[in-house]
C-alpha positions as CSV (number, residue, x, y, z in Angstrom):
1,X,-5.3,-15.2,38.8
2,X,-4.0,-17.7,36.4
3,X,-0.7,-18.6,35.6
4,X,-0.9,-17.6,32.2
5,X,-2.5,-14.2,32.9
6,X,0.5,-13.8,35.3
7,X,3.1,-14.0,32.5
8,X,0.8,-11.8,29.8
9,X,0.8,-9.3,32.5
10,X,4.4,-9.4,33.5
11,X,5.8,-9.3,29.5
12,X,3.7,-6.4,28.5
13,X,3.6,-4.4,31.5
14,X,0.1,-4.8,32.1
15,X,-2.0,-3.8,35.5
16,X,0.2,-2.7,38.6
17,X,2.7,-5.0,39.9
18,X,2.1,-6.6,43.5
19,X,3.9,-8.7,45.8
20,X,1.3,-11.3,44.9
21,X,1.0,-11.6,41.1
22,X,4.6,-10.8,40.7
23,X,6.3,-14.7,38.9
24,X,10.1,-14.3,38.3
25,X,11.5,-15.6,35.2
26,X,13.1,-18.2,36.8
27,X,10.2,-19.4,38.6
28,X,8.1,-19.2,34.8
29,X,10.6,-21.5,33.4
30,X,11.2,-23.9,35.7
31,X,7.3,-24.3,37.1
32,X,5.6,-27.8,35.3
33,X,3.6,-26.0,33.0
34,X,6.1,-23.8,31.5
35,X,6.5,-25.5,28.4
36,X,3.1,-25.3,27.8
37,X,2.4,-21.9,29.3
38,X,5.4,-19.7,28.1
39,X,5.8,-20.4,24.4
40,X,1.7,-19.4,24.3
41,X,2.2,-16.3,26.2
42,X,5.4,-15.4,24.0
43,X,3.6,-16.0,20.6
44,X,0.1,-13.8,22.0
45,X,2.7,-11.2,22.8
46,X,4.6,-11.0,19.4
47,X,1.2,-11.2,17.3
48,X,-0.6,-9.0,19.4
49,X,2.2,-6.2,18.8
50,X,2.1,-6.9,15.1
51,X,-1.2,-6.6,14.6
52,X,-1.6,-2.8,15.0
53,X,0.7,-2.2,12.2
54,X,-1.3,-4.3,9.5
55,X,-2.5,-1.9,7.4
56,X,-2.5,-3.7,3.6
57,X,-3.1,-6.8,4.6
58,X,-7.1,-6.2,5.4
59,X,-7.0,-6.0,1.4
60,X,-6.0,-10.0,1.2
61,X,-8.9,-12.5,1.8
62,X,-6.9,-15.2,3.9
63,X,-6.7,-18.9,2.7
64,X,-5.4,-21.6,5.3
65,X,-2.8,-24.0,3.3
66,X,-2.9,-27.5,4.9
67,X,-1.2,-29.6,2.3
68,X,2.2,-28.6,0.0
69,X,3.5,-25.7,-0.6
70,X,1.7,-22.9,-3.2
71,X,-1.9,-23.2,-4.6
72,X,-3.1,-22.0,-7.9
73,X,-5.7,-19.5,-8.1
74,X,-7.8,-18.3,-11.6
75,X,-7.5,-15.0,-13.0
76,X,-11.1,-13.7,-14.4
77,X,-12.8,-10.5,-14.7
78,X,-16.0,-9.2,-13.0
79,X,-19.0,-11.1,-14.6
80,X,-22.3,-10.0,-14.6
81,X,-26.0,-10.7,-13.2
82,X,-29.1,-10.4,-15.5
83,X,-33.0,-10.1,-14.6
84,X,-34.8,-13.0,-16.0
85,X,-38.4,-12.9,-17.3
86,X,-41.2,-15.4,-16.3
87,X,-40.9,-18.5,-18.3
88,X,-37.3,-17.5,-19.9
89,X,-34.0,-18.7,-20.0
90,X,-30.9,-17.8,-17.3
91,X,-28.4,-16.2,-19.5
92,X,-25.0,-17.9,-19.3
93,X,-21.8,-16.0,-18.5
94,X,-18.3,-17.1,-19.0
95,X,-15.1,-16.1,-16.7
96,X,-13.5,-13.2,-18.3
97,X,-10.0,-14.2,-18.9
98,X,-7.7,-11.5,-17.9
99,X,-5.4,-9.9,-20.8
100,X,-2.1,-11.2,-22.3
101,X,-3.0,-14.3,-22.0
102,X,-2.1,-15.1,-18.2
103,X,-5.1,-17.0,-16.8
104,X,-3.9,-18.4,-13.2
105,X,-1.6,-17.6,-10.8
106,X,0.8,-19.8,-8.5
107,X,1.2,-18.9,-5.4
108,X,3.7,-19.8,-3.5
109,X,4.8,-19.9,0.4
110,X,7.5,-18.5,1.6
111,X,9.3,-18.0,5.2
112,X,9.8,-15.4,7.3
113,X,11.6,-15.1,10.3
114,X,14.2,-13.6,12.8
115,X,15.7,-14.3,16.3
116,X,15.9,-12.7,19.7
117,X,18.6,-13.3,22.5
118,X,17.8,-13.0,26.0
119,X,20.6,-13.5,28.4
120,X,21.1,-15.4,30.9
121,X,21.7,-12.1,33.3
122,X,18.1,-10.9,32.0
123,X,16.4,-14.3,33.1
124,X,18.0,-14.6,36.7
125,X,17.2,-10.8,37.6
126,X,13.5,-11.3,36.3
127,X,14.6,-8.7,33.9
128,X,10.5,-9.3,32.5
129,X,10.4,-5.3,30.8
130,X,13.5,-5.9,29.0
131,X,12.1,-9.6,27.4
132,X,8.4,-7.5,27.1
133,X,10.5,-5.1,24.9
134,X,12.4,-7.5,22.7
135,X,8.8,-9.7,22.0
136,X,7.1,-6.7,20.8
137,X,9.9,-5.7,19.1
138,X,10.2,-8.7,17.2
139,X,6.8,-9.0,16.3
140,X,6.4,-5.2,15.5
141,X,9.7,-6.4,12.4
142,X,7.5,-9.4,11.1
143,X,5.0,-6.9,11.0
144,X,6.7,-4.5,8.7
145,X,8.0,-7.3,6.5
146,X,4.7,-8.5,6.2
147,X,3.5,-5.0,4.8
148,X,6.6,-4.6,2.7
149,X,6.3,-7.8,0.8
150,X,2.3,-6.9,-0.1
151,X,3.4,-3.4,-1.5
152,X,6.2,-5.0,-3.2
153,X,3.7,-7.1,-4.9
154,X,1.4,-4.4,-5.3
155,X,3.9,-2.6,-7.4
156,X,5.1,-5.5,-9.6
157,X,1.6,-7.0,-10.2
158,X,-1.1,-3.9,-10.4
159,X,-2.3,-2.7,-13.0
160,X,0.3,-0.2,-13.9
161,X,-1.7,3.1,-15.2
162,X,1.2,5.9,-14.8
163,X,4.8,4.9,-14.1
164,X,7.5,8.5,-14.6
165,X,10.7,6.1,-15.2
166,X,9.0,4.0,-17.9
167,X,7.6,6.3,-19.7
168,X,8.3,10.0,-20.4
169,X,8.9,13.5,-23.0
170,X,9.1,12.5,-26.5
171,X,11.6,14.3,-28.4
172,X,12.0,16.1,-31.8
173,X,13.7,19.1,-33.5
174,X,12.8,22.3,-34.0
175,X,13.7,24.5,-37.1
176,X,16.8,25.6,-36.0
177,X,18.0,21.8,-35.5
178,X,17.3,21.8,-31.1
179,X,15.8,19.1,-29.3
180,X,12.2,19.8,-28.4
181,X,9.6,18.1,-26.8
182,X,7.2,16.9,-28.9
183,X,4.5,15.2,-27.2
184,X,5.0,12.6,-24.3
185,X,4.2,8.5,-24.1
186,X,0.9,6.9,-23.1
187,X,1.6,6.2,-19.1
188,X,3.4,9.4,-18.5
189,X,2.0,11.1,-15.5
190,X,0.7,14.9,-16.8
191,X,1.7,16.6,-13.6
192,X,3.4,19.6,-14.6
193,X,6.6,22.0,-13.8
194,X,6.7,25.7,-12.9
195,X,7.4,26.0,-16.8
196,X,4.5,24.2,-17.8
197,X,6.1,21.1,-19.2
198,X,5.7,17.9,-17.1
199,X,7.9,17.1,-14.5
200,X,6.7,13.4,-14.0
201,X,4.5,14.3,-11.0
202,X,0.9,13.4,-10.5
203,X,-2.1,15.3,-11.4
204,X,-5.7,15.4,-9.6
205,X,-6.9,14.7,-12.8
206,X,-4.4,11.3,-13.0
207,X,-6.2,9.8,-9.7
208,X,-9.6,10.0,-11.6
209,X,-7.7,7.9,-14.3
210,X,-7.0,5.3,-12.5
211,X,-10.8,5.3,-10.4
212,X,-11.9,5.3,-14.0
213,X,-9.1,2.5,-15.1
214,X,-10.8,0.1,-12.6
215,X,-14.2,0.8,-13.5
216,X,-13.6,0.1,-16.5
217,X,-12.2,-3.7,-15.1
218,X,-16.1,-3.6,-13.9
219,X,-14.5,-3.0,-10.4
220,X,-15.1,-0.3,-7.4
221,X,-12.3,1.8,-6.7
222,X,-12.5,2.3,-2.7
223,X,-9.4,3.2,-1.4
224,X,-6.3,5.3,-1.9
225,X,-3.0,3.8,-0.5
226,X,-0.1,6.0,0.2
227,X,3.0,6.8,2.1
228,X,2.5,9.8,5.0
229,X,5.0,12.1,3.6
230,X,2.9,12.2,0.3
231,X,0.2,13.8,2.6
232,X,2.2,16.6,2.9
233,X,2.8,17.0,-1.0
234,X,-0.7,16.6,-1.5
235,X,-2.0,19.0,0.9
236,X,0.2,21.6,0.0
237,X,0.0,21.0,-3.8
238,X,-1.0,23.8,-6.2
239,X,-3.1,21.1,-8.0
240,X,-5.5,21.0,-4.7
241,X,-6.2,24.5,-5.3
242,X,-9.2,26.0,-6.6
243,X,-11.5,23.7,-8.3
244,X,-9.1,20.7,-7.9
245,X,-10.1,20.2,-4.4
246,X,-13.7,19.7,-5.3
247,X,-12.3,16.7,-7.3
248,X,-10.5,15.3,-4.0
249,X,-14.1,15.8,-2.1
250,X,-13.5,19.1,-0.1
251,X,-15.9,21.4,-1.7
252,X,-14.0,24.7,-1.2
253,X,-10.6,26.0,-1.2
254,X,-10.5,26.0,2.6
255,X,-8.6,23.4,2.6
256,X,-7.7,21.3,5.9
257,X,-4.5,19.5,5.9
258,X,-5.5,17.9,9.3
259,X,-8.8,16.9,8.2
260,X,-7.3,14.9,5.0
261,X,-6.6,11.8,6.8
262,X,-10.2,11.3,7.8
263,X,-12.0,12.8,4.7
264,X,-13.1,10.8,1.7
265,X,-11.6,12.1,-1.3
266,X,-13.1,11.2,-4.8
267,X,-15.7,9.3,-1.9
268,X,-12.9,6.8,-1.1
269,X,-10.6,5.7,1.7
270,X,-7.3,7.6,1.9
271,X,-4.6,5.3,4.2
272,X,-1.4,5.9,4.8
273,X,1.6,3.4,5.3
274,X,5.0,3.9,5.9
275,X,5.9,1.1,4.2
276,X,4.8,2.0,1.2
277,X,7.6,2.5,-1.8
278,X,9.4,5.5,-1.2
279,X,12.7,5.9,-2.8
280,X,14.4,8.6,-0.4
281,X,17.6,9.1,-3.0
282,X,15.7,10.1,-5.8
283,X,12.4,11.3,-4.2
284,X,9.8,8.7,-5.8
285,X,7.2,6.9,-4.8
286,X,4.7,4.5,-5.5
287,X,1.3,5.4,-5.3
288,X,-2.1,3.1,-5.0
289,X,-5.7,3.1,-5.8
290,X,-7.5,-0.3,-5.1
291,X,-10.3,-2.0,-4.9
292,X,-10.5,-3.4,-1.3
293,X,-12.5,-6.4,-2.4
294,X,-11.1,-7.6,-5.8
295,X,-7.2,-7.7,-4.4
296,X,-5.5,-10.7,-3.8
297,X,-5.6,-13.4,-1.3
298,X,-2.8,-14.5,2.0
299,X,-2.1,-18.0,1.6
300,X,-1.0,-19.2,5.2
301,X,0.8,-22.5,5.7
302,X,2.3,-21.4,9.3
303,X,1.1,-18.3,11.8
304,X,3.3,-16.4,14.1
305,X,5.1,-19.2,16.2
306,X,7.8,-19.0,18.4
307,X,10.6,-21.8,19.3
308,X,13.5,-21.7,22.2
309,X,16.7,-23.0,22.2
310,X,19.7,-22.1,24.3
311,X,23.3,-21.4,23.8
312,X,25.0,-22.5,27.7
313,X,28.4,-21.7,26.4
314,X,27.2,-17.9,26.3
315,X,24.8,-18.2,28.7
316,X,21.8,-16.6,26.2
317,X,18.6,-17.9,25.4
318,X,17.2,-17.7,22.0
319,X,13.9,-17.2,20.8
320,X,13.2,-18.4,17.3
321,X,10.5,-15.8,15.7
322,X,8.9,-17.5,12.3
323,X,5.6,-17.7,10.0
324,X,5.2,-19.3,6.5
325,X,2.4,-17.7,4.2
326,X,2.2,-16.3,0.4
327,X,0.9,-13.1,-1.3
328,X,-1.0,-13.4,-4.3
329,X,-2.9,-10.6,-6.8
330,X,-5.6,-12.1,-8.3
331,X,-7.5,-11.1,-11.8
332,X,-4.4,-9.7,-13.5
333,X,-4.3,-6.9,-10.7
334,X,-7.2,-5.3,-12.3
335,X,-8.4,-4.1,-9.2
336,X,-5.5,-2.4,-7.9
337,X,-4.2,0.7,-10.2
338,X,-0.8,1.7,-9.5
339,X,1.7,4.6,-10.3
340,X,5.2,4.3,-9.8
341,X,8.2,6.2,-9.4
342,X,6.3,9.6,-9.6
343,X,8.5,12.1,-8.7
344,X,8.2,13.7,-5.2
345,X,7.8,17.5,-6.2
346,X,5.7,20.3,-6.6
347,X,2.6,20.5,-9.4
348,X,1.3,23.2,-11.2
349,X,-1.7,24.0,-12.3
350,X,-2.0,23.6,-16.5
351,X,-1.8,27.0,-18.6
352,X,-5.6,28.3,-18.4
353,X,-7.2,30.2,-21.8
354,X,-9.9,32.4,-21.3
355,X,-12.0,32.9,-24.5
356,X,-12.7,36.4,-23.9
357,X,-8.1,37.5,-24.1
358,X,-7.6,35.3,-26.7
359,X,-6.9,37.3,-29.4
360,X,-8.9,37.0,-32.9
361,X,-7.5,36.5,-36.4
362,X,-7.8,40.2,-37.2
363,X,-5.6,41.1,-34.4
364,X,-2.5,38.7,-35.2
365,X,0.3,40.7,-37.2
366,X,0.3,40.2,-40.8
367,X,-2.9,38.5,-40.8
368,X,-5.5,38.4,-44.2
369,X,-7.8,40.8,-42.4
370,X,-4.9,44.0,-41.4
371,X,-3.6,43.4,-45.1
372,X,-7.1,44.1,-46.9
373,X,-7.1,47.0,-44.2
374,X,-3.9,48.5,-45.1
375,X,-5.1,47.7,-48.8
């Protein structure tokens, strides 16, 4: 067995331990190859246990940065292909500028980092499971900041379709001089209370909105982001009932909160991420539909590294965890509809009318018609 299969093995507990393949840590720092061998083995380890957790970044196409420090990428819409006739001419089409004026995008690198201490107690009783634990634990937080920095700028640079703080009830007055709602601003989720009114939640019919909103962009919506305790407000929610849950793909009422995680609902993706924005004081969240191939790009300068330097007045050895890379949304964010800061609370289904109870004209007190009867 190699020497470098040897240390894999003993910093992430894997195969059974024998008298022959078992390397102390002393021996693994001191041996001629360790410089080599160990900071290798440490930096498999920490990217190894962070990959499992990437969840948002298989939306980013990655782009190696050699030189400086940001790169500038075009914003421009879909653009279309055209069937041309025997003898005639290609038809030309020009990049689609996204809106308000905003045509590029600078992105920019940024670092990221933490450190580990291992003492010197854990190194001369080959403590190995203790440093296994404290590498995957360190690449398990680059991980999460990695996730939480793409949602972050999924939030501030999608296309922002329903956001409940933003927007909200417009208000008038009644006869008798009280403050009434009126009607409510473009952007305002229609999710509605037990009274009827909306309560800033989201609707089925608000997730076809924004499928529709990147259509529209000449994009294909293909998957829903969310965080996992959303599942349960969604599973549970009186707008899945009845014919709502045909909209979200399950085809009867029947519906299977275990099966939601795997089913396709509107015929896309449904993922879930912890990481997602979920503001536990005032029970909001963020909510995503995207379009996995029209996103963004990761602009990497530096991949998961690790460096060591040691402290001999404490006797601890310090393990330098670090990457350099940049998150960019490209084409204005058209392909990535977002709702924020929808409130985390039960919706109701709209006030039905049936034709056939309404009542008519004749029946309604002191109508035309009952005069000319009483007449």
């Amino acid at each position: 067995m190699k020497l470098e299969e040897k240390f894999a093995k003993m910093v992430t507990f894997e195969g059974r331990r024998t008298e022959e393949s078992f390397v102390s840590v002393t021996e693994a720092l001191t041996t001629a190859d360790a410089n080599i061998l160990i900071p290798k083995v440490v930096s498999q380890v920490v990217a190894e246990s962070a990959e499992p957790m990437y969840l948002a970044s298989q939306f980013f196409q990655k782009v190696q940065l050699n030189e400086g420090r940001s790169m500038e990428f075009i914003h421009f819409g879909a653009i279309r292909a055209f069937e041309v006739g025997e003898g005639q001419e290609y038809r030309e089409q020009t990049l689609n500028l996204t809106k308000q004026g905003i045509t590029n995008v600078d992105v920019r690198v940024k670092k990221y980092g933490l450190k580990v201490q291992i003492t010197d107690e854990m190194v001369a009783d080959s403590q190995w499971d203790v440093i296994g634990l404290h590498l995957q634990a360190a690449g398990r937080a680059m991980a999460r900041k990695k996730e939480e920095v793409i949602f972050e700028e999924f939030s501030k640079h999608g296309h922002v379709v329903f956001d409940a703080k933003m927007y909200g009830p417009i208000y008038g007055k009644d006869e008798a001089g009280k403050d009434v709602i009126v009607g409510y601003q473009d952007g305002y989720p229609t999710g509605r209370g037990f009274d009827g009114e909306r309560n800033g939640t989201l609707a089925a019919e608000d997730i076809i909105d924004m499928a529709v909103s990147i259509m529209a962009a000449g994009h294909t919506p293909t998957d829903i982001v969310m965080h996992p305790l959303c599942w349960s407000l969604f599973a549970k929610n009186a707008a899945l009932e009845g014919s709502s849950i045909a909209a979200f793909g399950q085809g009867s009422s029947s519906f299977d909160p275990k099966a939601f995680n795997t089913s396709n609902a509107l015929g896309l993706n449904v993922i879930f991420s912890p990481f997602v924005p979920f503001d536990q004081a005032n029970k909001t969240f963020d909510f995503y539909l995207v379009d996995r191939n029209n996103v963004g790009v990761m602009l990497v300068k530096d991949e998961i590294s690790t460096e060591q330097f040691d402290d001999p007045l404490r006797d601890i050895y310090t393990l330098k965890v670090k990457e350099r890379y940049g998150v960019g949304i490209l084409n204005g964010g058209l392909g990535l509809a977002v709702a924020r800061n929808i409130k985390f609370a039960k919706t109701y289904p709209a006030p039905s009318r049936e034709f056939e109870k309404m009542p008519l004209p004749s029946d309604m007190k002191g109508s035309f018609a009952k005069q000319h009867d009483e007449i």
